[in-house]
N, C-alpha and C positions, 0 to 999 in steps of 0.2 A: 368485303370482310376486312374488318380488321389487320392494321399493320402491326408487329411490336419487332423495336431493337433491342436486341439483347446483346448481355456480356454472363460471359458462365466460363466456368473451369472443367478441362475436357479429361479423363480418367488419367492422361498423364503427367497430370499439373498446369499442363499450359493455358494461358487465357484465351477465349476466343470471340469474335464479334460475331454478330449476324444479324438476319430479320426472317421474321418468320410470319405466317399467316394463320391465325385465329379465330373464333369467334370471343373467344376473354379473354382474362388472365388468365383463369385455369385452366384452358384448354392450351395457352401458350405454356402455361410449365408443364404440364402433360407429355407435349411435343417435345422440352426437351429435356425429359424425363428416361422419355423413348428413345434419345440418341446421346444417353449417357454423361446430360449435362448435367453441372452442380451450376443453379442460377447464382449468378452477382447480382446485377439489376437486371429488371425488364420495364421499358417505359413503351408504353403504347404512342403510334407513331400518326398525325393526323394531317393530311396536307402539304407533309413534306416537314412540320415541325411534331414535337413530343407532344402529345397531350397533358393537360394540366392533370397533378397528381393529385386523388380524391384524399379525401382525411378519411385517416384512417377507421374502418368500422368494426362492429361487434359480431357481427352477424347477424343482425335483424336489420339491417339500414339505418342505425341510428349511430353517429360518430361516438368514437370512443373516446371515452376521459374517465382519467382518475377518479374516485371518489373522492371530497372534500373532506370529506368522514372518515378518512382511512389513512392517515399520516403515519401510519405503521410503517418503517424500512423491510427492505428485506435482509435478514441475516444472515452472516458469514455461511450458518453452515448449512442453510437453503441457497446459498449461490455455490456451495462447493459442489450438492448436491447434482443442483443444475448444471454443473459444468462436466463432472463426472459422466453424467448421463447423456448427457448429448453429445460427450464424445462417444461413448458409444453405442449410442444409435446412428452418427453417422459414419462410426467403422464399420458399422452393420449394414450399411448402404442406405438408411432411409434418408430420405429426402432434407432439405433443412426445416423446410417450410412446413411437412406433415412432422417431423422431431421436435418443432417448435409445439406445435398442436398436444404430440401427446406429452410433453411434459407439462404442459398448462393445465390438462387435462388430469395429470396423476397427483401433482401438487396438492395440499391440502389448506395451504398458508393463504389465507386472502389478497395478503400485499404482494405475494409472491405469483400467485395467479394472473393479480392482475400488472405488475411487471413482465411478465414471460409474454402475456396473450398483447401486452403494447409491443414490444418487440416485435413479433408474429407478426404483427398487423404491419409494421413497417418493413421487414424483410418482404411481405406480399405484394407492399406496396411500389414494390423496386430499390429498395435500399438495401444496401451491403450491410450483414451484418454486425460488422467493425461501427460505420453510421451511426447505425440503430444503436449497441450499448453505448455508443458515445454520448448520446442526448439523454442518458442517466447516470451521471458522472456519479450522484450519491450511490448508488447499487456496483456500479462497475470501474474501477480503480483505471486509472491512466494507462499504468504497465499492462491489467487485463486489455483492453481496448487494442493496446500498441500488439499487440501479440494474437488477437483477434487477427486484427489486419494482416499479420504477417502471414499467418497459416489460410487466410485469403486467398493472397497473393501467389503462395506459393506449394497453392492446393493439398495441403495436409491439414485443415483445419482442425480433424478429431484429434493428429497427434499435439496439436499445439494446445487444444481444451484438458488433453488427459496431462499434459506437462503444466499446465496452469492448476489444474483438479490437484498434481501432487505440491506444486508450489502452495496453496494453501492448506492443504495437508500437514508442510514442516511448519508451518508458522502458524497452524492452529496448535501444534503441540510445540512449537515453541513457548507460543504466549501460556499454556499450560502449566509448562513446566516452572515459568517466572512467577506464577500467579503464586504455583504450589510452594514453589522456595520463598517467596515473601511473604506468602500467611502468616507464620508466626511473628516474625519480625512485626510487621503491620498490626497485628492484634496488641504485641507488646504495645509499639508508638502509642496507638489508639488509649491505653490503659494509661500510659505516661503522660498522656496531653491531660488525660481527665484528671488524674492528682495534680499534676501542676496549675491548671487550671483551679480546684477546690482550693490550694494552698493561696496561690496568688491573690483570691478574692476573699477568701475566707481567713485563711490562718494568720497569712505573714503581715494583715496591717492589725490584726489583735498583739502577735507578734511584738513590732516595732513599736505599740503605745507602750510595752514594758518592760522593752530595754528603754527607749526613750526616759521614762521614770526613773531609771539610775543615772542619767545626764551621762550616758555612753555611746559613744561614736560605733555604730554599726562597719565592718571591715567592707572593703572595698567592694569584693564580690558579692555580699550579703546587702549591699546601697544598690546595687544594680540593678540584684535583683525585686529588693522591694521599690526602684522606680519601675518596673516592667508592672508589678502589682499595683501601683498608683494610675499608669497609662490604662489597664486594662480598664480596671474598676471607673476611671472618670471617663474615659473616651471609647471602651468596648465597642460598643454598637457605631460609630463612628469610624473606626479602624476595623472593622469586618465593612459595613461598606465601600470604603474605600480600598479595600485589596480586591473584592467582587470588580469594581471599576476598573482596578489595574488589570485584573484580568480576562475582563474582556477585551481591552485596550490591545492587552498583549497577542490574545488569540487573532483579533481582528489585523494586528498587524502582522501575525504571522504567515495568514492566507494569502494576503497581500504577495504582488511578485517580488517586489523589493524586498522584507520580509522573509518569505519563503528561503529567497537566494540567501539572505543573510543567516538564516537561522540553519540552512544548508551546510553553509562555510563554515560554522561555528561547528557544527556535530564530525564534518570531516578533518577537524584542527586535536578534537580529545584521543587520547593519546591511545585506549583500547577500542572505543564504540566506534571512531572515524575509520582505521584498520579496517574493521568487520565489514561496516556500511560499505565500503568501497571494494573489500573482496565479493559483496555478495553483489554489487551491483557488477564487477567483471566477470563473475560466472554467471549471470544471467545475460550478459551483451551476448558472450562468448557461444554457450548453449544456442543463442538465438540466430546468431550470425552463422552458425555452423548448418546449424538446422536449414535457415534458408538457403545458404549455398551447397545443400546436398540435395534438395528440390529442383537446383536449376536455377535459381534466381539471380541474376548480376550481384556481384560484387557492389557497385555502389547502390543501385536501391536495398538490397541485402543492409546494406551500412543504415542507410536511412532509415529503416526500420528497427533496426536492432538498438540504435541508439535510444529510441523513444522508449524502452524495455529497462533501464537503467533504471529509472525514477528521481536521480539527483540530478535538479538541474546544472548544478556547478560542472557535475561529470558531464553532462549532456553536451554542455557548451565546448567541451575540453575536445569531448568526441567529436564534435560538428567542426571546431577547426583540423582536427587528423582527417575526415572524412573529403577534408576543400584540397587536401593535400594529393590525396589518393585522386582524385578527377582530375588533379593537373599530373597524374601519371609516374606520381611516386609510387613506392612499395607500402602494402599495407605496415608491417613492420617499423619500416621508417617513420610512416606516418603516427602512428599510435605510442611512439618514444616521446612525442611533446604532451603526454599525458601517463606524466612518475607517479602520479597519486592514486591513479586506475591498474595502470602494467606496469611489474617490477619487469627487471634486466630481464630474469630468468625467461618470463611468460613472452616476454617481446623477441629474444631470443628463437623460442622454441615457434613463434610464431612466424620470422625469417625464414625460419628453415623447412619448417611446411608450406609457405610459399612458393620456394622455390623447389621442392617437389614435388607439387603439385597435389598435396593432403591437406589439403590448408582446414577444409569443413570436418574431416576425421580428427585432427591435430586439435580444433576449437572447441569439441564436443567432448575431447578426452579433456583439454583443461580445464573446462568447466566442472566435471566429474569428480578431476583430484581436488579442485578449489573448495567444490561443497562439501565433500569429507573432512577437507581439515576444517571448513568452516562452522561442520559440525561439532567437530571435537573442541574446538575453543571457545562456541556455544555453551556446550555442555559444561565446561571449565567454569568459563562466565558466571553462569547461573549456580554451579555448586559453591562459588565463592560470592556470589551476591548475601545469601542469609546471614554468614561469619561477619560479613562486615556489614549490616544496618546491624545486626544486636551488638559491635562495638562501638557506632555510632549513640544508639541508645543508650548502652550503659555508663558511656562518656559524659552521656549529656544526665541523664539522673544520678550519676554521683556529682557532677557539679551540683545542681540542686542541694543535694544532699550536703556538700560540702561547706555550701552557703548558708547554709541552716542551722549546721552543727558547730563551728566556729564560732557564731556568738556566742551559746550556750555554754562553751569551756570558759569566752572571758570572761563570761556575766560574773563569775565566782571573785575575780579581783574586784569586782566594784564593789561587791554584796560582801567581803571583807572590809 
């Protein structure tokens, strides 16, 4: 009979190995179904090494693959969907592997079905389910993944799904609410590019043939503007290609690591957006760090994981040197003061002092809590001041127009004297 090793998570979080005797797979998660495991992997054991691991099937014996026909994503709010429900089915105790099943099962999305049933196939197949979203990096965001892992690790996986479920939750009514406050604004742009655009091509070189016929010098702003109206008209189509280029240019080097880190640096340097980024990326360390060390989990892998939850790598990096500090047997506290741009005095302060009594995961949970309140409310700021200031941007920019326009007009009168 069949051998399989396994690794599963035992009802009190803690990891455990073993080997157990089968006639399959199924009968081996069965067995430790029965003694109250939550599988990690299970690889079948043959001769004293693992057996090779089959490609993944559909359930008819024919390997599984994407449809080539089907380049559809799956969308935000079919992955919030999924994350909500699978945490709770497996606060409900079901299994990962039958939780995987029925949501594939209730899904009605194509791309979404057949994302879940690849997953599925790879959790059966003995891969952890952190693994598994990893190798769909377009479906499941880095920080998902990192926080997969962690709830893994440290046997709370539905709580870490439902604390993921509400993280896209704010940032789905975040992005909501920016959309909702920039509609008008954006509709204005939209309406002002199109006049400007009819004038430039149309009005302002009829325009300049008749001031040009009183031998009149057009003012400064008004030459400017009718050179923008000469570029557009002779080189248009030339200068739209050429920004498409730049911009891909620009995207492609932003993917880029180099890139990335720099375009990081640059968003943590702006004087409100950098603030934000950087509080919300410390109440999400902080949240996570606390979370896993109220499970049990070491302090330093607690760290290694929670760092990967941040999503900036510039913070990452900052945390990965505080975390080399804490292994040579400094105090966390000490260690996280070479990182001002993540923890103010205060938070590193209040972090000292739960340290050293011993609340450190209760302490890291509350300041994560008051972080995302205020970080709410300056959100909210944010955004009620976003609209005020694109329609003074716009109206800046169409009275200049305007202004370019109407100036000749008053001189025209001294030539035409």
């Amino acid at each position: 009979m069949p051998v399989f090793k396994y690794k599963a998570l035992q009802p009190d979080g803690v990891i455990t190995e073993g080997e157990l005797e089968a006639s399959g797979r199924q009968e081996a998660f069965r067995q430790m179904e029965s003694r109250r495991l939550r599988p990690i992997s299970l690889v079948e054991r043959g001769n004293g090494k693992p057996a090779a691991q089959k490609a993944p099937t559909n359930g008819s014996g024919k390997p599984f693959a994407l449809s080539l026909g089907s380049p559809r994503r799956v969308s935000p709010r079919m992955l919030e969907n999924f994350t909500r429900l699978l945490s709770s089915l497996l606060a409900a105790g079901v299994p990962l592997s039958r939780a995987l099943v029925i949501l594939q099962k209730e899904t009605s999305d194509p791309a979404a079905r057949a994302k879940w049933k690849e997953i599925h196939d790879l959790v059966v197949d003995g891969m952890s389910l952190a693994d598994a979203m990893a190798k769909s990096p377009d479906t499941f965001p880095r920080v998902y993944v990192a926080m997969v892992e962690a709830g893994e690790t440290g046997g709370f996986l539905d709580l870490v799904l439902s604390q993921i479920a509400d993280f896209q939750s704010r940032e789905k009514e975040l992005r909501t609410k920016v959309m909702t406050a920039l509609l008008y604004p954006s509709i204005l742009l939209v309406l002002a590019l199109g006049v400007l655009t009819f004038l430039l091509v149309f009005f302002i070189p009829k325009f300049q043939v008749i001031f040009a016929g009183f031998g009149a010098q057009l003012p400064l702003i008004t030459r400017i503007i009718v050179g923008v109206s000469d570029t557009i008209r002779l080189y248009g189509p030339m200068v739209v290609a050429g920004l498409v280029v730049a911009a891909y240019l620009v995207r492609s080097w932003m993917v880029s690591p180099t890139g990335r880190r720099t375009w990081e640096g640059v968003i943590l340097k702006l004087p409100v957006l950098g603030t934000l980024v950087a509080q919300y990326a410390m109440a999400r360390f902080c949240r996570m760090l606390g979370t896993l060390l109220s499970a049990g989990v070491p302090l330093i892998n607690g760290l290694n994981v929670a760092r990967r939850s941040i999503g900036n790598q510039i913070l990452v990096d900052a945390v990965s040197s505080a975390i080399d500090h804490v292994k040579e047997g400094k105090a966390l506290g000490a260690s996280l003061a070479e990182c001002p741009m993540l923890f103010p005095g205060s938070v590193l302060e209040m972090i000292s002092v739960a340290e050293e009594s011993g609340k450190l995961d209760q302490e890291l949970v509350r300041i994560s809590d008051v972080t995302e309140s205020e970080l709410d409310r300056r959100l909210k700021t944010a955004v009620a001041l976003a609209e005020p200031v694109m329609l003074f941007f716009i109206a800046g920019f169409i009275g200049t127009i305007f202004i370019g326009m109407v100036i000749p007009i008053f001189t025209l009168q001294q030539y035409i004297k």
